[in-house]
C-alpha positions as CSV (number, residue, x, y, z in Angstrom):
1,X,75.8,88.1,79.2
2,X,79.2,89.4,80.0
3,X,78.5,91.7,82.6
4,X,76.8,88.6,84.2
5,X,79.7,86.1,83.7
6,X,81.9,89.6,85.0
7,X,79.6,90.0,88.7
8,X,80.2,86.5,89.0
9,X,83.9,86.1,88.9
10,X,84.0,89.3,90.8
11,X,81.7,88.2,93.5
12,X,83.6,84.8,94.2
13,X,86.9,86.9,94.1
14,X,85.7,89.1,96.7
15,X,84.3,86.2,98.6
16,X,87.5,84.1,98.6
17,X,89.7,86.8,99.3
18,X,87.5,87.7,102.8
19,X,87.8,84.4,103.7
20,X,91.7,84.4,103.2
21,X,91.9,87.3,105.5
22,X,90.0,85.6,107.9
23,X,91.9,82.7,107.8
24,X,95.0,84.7,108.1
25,X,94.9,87.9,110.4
26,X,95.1,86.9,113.6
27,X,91.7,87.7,115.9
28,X,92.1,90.0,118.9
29,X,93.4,88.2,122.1
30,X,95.6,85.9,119.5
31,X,99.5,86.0,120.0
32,X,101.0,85.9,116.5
33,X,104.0,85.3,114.7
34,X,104.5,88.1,111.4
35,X,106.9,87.3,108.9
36,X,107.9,90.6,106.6
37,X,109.8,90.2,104.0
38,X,113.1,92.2,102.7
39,X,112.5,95.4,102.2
40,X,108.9,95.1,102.7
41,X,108.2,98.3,104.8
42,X,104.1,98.8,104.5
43,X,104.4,95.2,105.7
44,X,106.5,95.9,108.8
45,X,103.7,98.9,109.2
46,X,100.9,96.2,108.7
47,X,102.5,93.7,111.4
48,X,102.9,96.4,113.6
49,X,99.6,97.6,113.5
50,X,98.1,94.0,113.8
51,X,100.3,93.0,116.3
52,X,98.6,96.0,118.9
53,X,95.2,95.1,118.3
54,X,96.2,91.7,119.7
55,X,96.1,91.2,123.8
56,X,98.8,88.3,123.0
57,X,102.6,89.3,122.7
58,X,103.3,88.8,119.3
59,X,106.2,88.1,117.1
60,X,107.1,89.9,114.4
61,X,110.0,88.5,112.3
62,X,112.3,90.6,109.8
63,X,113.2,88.7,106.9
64,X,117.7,87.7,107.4
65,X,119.6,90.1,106.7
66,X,117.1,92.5,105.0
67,X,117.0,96.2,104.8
68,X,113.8,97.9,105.5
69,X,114.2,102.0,104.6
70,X,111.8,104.2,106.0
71,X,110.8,107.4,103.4
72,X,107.5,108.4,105.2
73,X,106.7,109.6,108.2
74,X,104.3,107.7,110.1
75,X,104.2,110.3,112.8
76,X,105.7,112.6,114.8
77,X,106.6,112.3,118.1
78,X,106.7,116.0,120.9
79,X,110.1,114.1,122.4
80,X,111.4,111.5,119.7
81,X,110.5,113.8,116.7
82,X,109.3,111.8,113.4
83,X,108.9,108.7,113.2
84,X,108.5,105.8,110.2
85,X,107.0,103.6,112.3
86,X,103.7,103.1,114.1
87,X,103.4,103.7,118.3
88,X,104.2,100.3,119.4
89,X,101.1,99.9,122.0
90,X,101.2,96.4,122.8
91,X,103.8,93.4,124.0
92,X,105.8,92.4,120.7
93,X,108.8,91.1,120.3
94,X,111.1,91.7,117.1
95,X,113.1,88.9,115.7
96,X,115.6,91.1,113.6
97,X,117.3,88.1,111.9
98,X,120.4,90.5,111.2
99,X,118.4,93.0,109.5
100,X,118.6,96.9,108.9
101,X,115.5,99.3,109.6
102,X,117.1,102.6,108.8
103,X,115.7,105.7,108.4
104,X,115.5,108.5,105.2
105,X,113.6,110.9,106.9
């Protein structure tokens, strides 16, 4: 009976949580605005990412003041070298609020 009442709550967790993503991710050929929060660097990754899979030119906003330190190496680049940070293949505009993105690597 528990594994029941389990599949259940896990099935209607999956099911909500899809539909929050749809809700929220933009759809290709939808200009967006990101927010990232401080510090939140997988996030600035994630807004990156999402904003060139978009045809719109998209705004991605840094939280005020924040500091976002890159440990990781995204990729590397034959003229710029390595690189925290995805290719940026698409219009997007960052709204830097003040904020740091410095670099470890």
């Amino acid at each position: 009976m528990m594994n029941v009442k389990c599949a259940k709550i896990g099935s209607a967790l999956t099911f909500f949580s899809t539909m929050l993503l749809l809700i929220l991710v933009p759809r290709p050929g939808e200009a967006a605005t990101i927010n990232v929060a401080n510090g939140d660097v997988s996030g600035l990754i994630a807004a990156i990412n999402t904003a060139n899979v978009t045809s719109g030119a998209d705004t991605i906003s840094l939280a005020a003041n924040g500091t976002y330190t890159l440990t990781t190496v995204d990729h590397r680049d034959i003229y710029e070298g390595f690189s925290g940070l995805p290719v940026v293949g698409s219009p997007i505009t960052i709204s830097g609020n003040g904020a740091i993105i410095e670099t470890l690597l």
